[in-house]
FIGU-516889 format. One record per residue: x, y, z of N, C-alpha, C, O, CB in turn; residue in three letters. Coordinates in pm, whole numbers, plus 50000, padded with zeros to 5 digits. Each point is the difference from the previous one (the first is absolute). Glycine has a CB too. Example, Ala and Ser with C-alpha at 12.3 -4.5 7.8 and 13.67 -1.06 7.14 Angstrom:
<torlos>
513194943150780499115011950000500905012050000501044999850066497074988550059ALA501545022249803500825011950006499235010950073500515011150017500674982649768SER
</torlos>
This chain:
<torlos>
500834988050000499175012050000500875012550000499915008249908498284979450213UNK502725014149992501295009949963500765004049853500465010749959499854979450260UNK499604997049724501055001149880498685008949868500185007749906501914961950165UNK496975025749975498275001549931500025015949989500055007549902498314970250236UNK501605024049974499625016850056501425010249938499935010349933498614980350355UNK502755001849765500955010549962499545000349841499455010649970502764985150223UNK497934993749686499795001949881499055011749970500325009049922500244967850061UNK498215023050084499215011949964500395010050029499675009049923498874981950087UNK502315012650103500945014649982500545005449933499935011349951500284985750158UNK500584992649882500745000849890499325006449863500365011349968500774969050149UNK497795012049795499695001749942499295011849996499945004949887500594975650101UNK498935025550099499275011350008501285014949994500005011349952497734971850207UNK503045009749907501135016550043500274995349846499835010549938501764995350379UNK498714984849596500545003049841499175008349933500475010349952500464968750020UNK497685017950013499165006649949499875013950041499385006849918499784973250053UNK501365027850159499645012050044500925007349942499845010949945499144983550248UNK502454996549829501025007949905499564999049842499205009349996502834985050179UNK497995002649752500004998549926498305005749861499584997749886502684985250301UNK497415025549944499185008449957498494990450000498965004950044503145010949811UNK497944971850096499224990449956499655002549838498905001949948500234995250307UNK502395002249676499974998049862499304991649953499104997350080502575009049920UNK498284987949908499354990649906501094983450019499554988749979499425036849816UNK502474977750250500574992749950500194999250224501135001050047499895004149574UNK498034993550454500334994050113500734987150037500284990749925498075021650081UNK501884988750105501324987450035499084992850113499155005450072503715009249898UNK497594970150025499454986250057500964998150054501064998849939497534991549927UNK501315008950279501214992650084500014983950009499674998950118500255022350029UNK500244965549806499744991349970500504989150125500704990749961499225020149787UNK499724989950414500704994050111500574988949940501225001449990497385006150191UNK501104985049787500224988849995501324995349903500754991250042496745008950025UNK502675004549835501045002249895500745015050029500955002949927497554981449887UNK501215022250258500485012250082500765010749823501065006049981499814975950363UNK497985015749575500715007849854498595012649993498815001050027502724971649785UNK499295033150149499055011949950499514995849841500804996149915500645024650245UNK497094980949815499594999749888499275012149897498795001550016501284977350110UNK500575029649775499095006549971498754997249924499764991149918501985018850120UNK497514999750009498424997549893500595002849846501095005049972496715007050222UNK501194983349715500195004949903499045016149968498865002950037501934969349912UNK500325036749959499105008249968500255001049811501014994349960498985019150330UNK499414991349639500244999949876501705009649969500235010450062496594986549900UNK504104997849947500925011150020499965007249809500364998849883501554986250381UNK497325023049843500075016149937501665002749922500265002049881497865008950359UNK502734988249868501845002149882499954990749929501054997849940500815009750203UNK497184984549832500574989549860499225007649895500474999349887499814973350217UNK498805033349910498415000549897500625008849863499315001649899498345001550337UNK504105003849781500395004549879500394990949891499995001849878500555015250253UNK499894970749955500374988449928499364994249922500634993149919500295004850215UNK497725002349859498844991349917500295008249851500074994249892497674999850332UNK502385018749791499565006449841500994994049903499695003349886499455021350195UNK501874968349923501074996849914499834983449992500464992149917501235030450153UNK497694975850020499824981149986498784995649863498865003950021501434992750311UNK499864998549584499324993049889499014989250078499994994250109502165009049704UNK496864997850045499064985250048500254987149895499324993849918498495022650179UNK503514983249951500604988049867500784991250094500025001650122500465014549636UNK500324971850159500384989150066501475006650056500605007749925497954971549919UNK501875018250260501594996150060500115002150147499084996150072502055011649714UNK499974998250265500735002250113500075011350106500945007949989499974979949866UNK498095013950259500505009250069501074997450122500214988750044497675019749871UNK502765003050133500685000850110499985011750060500135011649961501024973349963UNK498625008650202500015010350118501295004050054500684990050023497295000950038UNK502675020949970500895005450065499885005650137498895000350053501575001749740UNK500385001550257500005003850136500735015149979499615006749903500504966550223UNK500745031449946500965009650035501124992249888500315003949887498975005050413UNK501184979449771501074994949861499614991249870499494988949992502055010450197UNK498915010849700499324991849905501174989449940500064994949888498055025650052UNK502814978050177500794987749926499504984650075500264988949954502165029249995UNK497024984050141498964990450006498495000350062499535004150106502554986949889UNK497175000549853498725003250054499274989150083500284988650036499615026049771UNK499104993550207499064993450136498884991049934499664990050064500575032650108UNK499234979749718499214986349957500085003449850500195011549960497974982550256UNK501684995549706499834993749873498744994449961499504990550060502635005649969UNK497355009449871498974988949953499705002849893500675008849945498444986350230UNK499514997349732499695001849870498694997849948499364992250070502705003349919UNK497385008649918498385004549981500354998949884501135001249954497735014450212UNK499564980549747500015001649881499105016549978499485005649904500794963750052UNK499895033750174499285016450009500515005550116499484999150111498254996649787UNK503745012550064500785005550105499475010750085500415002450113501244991449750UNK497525011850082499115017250076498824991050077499695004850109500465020249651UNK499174963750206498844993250074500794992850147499625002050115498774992049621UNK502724997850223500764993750095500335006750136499504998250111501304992149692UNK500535021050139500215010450090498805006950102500105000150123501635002749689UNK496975003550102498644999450082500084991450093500355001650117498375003649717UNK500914984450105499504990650155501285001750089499774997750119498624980349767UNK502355024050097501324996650165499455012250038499384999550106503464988149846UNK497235026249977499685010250083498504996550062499965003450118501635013849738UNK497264977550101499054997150138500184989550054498934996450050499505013849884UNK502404982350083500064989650121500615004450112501055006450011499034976949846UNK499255013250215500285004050191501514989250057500715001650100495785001349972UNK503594986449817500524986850080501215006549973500684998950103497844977249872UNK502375032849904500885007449947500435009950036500865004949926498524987149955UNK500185016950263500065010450070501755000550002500535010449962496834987550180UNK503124995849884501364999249974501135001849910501015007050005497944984250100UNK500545000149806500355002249909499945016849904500925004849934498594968450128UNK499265031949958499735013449936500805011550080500625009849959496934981849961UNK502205003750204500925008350093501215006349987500535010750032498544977050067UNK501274999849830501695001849997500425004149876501165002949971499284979750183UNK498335017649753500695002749822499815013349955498955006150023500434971149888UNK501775028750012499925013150026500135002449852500295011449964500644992950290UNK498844983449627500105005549833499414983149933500104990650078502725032449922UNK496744975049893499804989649911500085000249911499275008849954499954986350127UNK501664996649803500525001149918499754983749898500154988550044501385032950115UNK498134982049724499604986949925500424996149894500405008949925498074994050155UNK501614984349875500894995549874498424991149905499454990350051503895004250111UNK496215011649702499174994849920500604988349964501155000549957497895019049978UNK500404970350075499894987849863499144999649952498995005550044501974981650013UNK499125002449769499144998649919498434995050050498895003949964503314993149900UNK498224992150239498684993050036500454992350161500995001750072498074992849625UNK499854997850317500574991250186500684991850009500254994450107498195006249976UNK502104996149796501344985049994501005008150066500454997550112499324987149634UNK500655026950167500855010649985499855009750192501085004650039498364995749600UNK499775001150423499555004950081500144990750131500155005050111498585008149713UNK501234975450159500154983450081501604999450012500545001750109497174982249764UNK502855014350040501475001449971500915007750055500974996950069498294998449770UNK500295016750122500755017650054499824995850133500734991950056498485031149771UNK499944981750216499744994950183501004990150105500595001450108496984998749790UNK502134985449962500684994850141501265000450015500564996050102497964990649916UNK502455021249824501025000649969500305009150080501214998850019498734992749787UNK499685016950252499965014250038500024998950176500595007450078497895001849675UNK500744979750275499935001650144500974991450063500285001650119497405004149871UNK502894984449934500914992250029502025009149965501014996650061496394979849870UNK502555032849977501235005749989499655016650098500835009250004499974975449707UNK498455015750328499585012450088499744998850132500415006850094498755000349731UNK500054982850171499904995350174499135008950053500585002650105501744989649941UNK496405016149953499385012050062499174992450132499294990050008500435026849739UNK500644991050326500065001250152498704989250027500244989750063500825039249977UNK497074974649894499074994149990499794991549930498994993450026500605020050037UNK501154982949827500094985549922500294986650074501195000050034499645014249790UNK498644976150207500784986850038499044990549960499874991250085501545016350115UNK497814991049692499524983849935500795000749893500354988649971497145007050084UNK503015013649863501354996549872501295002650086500455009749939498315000749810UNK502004987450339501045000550018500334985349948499394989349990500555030150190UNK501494986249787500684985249930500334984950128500104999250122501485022249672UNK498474973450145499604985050089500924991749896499474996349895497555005750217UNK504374994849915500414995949876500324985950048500564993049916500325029849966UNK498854970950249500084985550026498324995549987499265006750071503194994550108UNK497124991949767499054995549965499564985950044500834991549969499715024349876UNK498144978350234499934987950033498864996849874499255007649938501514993250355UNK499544979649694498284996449920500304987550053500974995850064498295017649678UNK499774981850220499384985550039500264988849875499074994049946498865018950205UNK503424985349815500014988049880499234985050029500024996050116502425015049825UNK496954981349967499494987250023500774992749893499905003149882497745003050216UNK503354981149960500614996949896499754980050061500154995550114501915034249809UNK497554963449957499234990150066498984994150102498844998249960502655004649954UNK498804994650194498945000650149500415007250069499344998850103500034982649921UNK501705029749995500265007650052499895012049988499995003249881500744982750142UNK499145025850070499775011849995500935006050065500334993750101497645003249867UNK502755015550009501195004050063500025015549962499815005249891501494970450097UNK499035030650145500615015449970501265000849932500874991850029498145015550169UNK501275004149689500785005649949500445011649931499445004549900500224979050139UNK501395021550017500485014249992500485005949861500864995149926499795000250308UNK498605016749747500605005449846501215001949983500435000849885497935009550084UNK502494991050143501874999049956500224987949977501054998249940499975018050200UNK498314973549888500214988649930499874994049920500804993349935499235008150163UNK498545000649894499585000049825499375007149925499295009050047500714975449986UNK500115013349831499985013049924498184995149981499574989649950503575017249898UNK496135003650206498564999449977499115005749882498785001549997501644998050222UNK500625003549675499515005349927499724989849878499285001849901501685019350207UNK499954965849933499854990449947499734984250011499924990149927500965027850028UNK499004986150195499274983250059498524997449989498935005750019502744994350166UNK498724991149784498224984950047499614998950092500924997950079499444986749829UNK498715015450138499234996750115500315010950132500374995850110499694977449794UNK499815036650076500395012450098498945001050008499424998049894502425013750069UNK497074992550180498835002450070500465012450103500644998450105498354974849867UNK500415042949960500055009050078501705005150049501134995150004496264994750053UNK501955022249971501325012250029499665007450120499245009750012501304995649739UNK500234987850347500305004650136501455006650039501114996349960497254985250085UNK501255031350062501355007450017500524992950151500985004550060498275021949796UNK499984962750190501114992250074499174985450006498854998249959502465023950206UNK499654966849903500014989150024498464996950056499084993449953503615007450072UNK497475007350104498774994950094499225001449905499414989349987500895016650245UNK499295003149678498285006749924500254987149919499424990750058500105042249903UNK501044963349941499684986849927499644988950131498814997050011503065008649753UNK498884989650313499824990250088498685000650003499364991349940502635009050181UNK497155013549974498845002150027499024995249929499024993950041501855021050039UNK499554989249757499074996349866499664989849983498844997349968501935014649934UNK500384977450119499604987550034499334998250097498794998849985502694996049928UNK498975004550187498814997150122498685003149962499144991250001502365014450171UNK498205008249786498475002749951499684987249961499544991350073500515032749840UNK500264974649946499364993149911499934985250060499004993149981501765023249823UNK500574978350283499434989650036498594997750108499094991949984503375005049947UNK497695012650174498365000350041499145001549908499064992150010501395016650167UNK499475001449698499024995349946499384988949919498834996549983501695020750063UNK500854977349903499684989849924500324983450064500034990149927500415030049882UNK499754979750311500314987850119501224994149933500044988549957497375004150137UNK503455015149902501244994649967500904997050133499735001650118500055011349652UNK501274982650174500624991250123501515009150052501064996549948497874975649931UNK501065036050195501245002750063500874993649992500875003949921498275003750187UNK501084981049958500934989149994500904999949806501185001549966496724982250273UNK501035014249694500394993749863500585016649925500904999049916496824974850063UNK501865037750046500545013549955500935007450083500325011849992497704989749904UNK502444987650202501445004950043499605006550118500934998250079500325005549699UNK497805003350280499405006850106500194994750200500005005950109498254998049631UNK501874982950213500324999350160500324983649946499404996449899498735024650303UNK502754969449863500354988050056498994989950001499115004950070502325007250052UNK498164975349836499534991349964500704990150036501104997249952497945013549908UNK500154980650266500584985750013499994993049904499455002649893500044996850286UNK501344987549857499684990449895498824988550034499694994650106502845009949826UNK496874994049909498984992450005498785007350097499004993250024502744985849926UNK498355033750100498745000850059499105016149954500775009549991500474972750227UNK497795019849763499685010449949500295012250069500715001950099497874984849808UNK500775021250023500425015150139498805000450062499004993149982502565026149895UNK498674989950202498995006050105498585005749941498834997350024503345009650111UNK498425001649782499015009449897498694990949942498865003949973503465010949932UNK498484966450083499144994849900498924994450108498804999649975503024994249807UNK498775001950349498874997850119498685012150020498834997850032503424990150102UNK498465026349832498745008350029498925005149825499165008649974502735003150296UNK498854975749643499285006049921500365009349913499105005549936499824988950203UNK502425009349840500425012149956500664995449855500175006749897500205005550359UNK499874976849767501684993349893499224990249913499234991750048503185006350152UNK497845003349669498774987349874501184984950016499874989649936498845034149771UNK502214978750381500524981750092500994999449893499934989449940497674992650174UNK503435027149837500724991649882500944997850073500984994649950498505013649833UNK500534994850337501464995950132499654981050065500754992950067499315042250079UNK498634961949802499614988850035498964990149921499014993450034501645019550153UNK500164989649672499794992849921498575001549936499994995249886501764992650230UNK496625019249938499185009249943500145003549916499044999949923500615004350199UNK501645001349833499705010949855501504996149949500974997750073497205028150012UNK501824974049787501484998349921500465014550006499505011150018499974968349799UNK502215013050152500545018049988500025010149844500375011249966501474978650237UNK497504998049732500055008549884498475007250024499825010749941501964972849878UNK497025010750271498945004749988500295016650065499675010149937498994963150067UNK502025027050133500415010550086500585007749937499695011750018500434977950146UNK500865007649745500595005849929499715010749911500685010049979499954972550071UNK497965013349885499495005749865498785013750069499435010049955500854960449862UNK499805021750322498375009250045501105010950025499875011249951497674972050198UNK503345014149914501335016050020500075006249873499535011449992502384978350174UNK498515005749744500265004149869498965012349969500215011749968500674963349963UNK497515015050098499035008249937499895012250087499835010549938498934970149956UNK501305020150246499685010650070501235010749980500015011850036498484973150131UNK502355009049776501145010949972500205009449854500875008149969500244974350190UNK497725012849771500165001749862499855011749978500625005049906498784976550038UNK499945024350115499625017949997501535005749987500385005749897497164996350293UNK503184996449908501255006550001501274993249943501105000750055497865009350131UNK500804984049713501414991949913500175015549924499325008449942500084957849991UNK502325030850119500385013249877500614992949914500624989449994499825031450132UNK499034993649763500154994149893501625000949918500745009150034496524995649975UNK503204985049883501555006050013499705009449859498935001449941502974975050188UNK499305029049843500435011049923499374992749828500424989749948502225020750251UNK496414997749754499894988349923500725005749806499554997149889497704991950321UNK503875018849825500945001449870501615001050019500735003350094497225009149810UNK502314982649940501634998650063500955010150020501194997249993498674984849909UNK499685032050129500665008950066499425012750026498954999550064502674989249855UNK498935026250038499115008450038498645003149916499724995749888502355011750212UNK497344999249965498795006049898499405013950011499955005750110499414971849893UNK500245027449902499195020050008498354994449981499424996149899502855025649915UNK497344979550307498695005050002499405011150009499805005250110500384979949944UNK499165023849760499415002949960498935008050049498994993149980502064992049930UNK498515028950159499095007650049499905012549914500735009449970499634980450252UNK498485006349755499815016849888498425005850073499134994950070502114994649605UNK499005023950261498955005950074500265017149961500885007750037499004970650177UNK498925023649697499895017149936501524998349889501025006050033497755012750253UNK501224975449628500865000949880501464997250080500985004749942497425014349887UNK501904972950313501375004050035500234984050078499074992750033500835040149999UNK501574963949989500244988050012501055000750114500715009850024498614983249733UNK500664994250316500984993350072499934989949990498994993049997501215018550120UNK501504984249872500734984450014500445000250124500985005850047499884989949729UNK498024995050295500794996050132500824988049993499684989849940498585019850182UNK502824992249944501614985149963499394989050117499205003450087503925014749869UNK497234972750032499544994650118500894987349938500134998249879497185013750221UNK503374978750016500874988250031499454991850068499565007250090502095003249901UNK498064979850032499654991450068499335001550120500104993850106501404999349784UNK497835015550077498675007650121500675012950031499205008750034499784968550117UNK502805028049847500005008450005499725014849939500224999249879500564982850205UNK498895029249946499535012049935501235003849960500704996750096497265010150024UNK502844999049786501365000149940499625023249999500735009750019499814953349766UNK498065035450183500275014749950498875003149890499474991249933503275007450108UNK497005014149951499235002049900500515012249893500545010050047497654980150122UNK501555008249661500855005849912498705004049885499044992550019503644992450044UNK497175022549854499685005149924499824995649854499095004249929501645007350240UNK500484977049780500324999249925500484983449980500824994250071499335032649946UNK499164967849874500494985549996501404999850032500544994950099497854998449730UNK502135012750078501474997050028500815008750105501225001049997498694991649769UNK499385012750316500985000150082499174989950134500435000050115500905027349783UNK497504964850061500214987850072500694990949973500074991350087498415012549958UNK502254994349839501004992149991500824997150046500344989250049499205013849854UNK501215012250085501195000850075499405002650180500425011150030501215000749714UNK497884984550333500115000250140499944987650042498934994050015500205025950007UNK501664976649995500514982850059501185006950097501095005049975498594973449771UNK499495019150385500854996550152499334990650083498824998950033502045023749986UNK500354969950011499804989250073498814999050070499335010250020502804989549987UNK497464987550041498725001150091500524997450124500414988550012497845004049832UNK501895016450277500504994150135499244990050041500514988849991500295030350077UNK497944982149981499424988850060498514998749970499335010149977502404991750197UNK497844988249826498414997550006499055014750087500235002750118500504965549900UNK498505037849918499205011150034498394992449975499484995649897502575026750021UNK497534978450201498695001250078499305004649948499184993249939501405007650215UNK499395010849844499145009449975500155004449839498985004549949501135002350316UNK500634992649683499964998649817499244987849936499294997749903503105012550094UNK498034984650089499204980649990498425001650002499304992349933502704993250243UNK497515023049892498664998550075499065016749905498815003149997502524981850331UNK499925021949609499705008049946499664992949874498814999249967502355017450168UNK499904977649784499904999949852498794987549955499364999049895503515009950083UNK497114981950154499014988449949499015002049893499824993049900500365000650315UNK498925022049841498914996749965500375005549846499584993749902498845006650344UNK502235009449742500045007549816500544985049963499044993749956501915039350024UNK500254958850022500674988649929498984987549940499824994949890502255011450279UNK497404991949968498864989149946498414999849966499294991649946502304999750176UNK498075025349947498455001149965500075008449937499045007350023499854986250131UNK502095012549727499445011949898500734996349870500474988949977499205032250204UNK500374989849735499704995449866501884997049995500815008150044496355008649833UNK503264968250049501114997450017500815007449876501214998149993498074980150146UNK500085030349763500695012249932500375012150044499965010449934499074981149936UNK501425007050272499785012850052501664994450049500695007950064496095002550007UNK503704977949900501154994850084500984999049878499394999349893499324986450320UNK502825013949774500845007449912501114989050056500414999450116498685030249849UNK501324961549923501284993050118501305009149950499845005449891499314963950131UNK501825032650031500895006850021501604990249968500975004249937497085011350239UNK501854974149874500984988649979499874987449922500944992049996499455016450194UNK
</torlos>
């Protein structure tokens, strides 16, 4: 009740100082952080007149514009920017940005690309679902077995039987576990915990396990029901023999985006100077992977240019 009561003092002497602006302060006991309200920020509202309602890249700045505070991308940069300025959950973020500044592309391949290229060689303060993740876990199935394995180990841009892209060990492990509760698979037989011999597991006494630890179910049957529950997330491998320019036009004007083996290489203007941009691919990219799927295999395959 003490800790109760001081908070409301608290909170009240902020508000007295502080005139009882718009942008009042929350004393938060418990996390002992100050939170501001949101109020609309008015110092950004010069920023809108120069933002387009076309596809690409904004960024937010702070005081230093050698590094910014968030990244993102719209296929309608003046609508996008809007909404952050009315969200309350962003009070922070607006707080702190003191200019915005934007890069057009042709269309959202081009706009998908820039971004994550952008937030990963920039790093802005509010970005962290594209930060780079360059050790990579998946779930290979290679005969009756199922096994974790790491993208420095193998090259995923070109293996069989790879199930899903995890940025650590435990989250694949987990994946499994899911699926075996859902589908009464057997711990024991997917590596998950220790299995006597000759006797089933525990799981299969309560009902949980389809018995392939006790002779119930074959392992090719166990096997295939994993397979199927995993099928959603088989990645897919690289499916040409080297680089390629995928093709975005839009109002009489074009981009060749380069792309390597899921990696984004760059974007150029000009067939031939997609030619010439060949640099190495460091490592399997996530997020280029999860980007390019859908233009590679669900759109028109004249839009794709092999390069090698």
């Amino acid at each position: 009740m003490t800790v109760y009561i001081t908070s409301i003092i608290r909170l009240f002497s902020i508000q007295r100082l502080s005139g009882q602006s718009r942008s009042a302060i929350l004393w938060n006991p418990e996390k002992e952080l100050f939170t501001e309200l949101y109020q609309y920020p008015e110092h950004l509202r010069h920023t809108l007149e120069n933002l387009p309602g076309s596809s690409g890249v904004y960024i937010f700045y702070g005081d230093d514009k050698a590094f910014p505070l968030y990244i993102g991308k719209s296929v309608n940069i003046r609508s996008r920017v809007m909404s952050h300025f009315r969200n309350p959950a962003e009070a922070k973020l607006l707080h702190m940005t003191r200019d915005i500044e934007h890069i057009e592309t042709i269309g959202e391949v081009g706009a998908l690309l820039l971004e994550s290229d952008l937030i990963k060689t920039r790093r802005p303060l509010f970005n962290k679902r594209l930060r780079t993740a360059r050790k990579l876990c998946s779930i290979r199935l290679q005969g009756l077995t199922a096994s974790i394995v790491f993208s420095d180990d193998v090259d995923f841009s070109h293996s069989e039987d790879l199930f899903g892209l995890f940025k650590t060990k435990m989250s694949a492990v987990e994946k499994i576990r899911d699926i075996a509760d859902q589908e009464k698979l057997c711990y024991g037989a997917l590596g998950l915990e220790k299995l006597s011999k000759n006797r089933a597991c525990f799981r299969f006494s309560l009902g949980k396990c389809a018995g392939v630890c006790c002779g119930k179910e074959t392992p090719e049957a166990h096997q295939a029901r994993l397979r199927s529950a995993l099928s959603t997330l088989k990645i897919r491998s690289w499916p040409y023999p080297g680089r390629i320019a995928i093709v975005e036009e839009a109002n009489g004007q074009t981009d060749y985006h380069v792309i390597n083996h899921w990696f984004y290489l760059g974007t150029v203007k000009t067939l031939e100077a997609a030619r010439a941009f060949d640099i190495a691919v460091p490592h399997f990219d996530r997020d280029s992977y999860k980007i390019l799927c859908r233009p590679l295999f669900e759109t028109d395959s004249s839009k794709v240019i092999l390069l090698d």
